[in-house]
N, C-alpha and C positions, 0 to 999 in steps of 0.2 A: 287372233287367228291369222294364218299364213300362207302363202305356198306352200312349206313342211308339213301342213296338216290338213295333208290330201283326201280325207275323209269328210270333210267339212265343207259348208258354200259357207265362205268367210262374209258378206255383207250384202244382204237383198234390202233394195229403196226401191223408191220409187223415183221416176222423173217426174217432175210437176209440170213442166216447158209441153212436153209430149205426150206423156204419160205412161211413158214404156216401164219395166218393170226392170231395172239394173241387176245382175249379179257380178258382184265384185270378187276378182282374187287380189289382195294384197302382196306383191313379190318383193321382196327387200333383198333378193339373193344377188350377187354381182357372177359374172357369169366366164369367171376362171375356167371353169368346167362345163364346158356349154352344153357337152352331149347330156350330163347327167341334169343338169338346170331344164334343160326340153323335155327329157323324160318325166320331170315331176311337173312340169307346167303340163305336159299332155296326160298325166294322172291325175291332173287337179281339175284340167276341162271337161276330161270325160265323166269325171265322178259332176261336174255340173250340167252337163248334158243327161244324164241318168235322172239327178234330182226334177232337172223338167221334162222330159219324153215319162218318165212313172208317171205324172202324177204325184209325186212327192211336195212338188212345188207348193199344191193347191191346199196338200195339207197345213203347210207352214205359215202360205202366205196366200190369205184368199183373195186376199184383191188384184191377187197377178191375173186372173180370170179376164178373158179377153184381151189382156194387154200383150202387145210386141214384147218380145223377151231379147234384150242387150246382156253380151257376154264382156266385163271391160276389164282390163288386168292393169294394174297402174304396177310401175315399174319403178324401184328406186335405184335403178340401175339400168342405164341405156342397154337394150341385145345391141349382140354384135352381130355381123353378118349373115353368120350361122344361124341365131336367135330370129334374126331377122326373116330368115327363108324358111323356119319351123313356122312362125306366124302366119305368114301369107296360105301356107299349107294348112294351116288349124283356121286361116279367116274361109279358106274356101269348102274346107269339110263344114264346118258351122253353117254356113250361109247355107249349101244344103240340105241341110237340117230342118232349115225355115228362121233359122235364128239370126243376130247379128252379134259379132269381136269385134272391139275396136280394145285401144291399148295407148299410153301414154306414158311417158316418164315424169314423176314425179320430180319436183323444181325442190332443189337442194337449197334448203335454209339454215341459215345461222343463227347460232344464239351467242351474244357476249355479256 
């Protein structure tokens, strides 16, 4: 699962450290087209925003029950500017929420 497949929460864990309840969006998209790369990151958050304000969460995954709920988007592709000021915007609508975004880029490896 993906970014492209905005209908979907791509990866719920757990933290063990804290015991927040992670939802992960996997992005591998590079960000040529940033307007349209933001549009589908902001279809993919909203659609995980939905799955925990329903109630849907609790269906899938009951032991989120009481736990802090992290939104984390790992990135195999640094945002650029633009990318950059869509997130700050999507960390302060979330935090609103009651939730937390954080976001990383994913460490480019190699195989030989």
């Amino acid at each position: 699962m993906s970014i492209d497949q905005t209908d979907v929460v791509d990866i719920i864990s757990p933290d063990p450290s804290t015991g927040d309840v992670i939802l992960t969006i996997s992005d591998h998209l590079d960000w040529a087209d940033t307007i349209a790369h933001q549009n589908m990151l902001q279809t993919k958050l909203n659609r995980y925003l939905a799955f925990v304000e329903s109630g849907e969460i609790m269906d899938k995954y009951p032991a989120a029950k009481g736990s802090e709920i992290v939104f984390r988007v790992v990135f195999k592709f640094a945002p650029d500017a633009s990318g950059r000021a869509f997130l700050e915007r999507a960390r302060a609508v979330i935090s609103s929420a009651g939730f937390t975004l954080v976001d990383k880029v994913r460490p480019q490896t190699w195989i030989n």
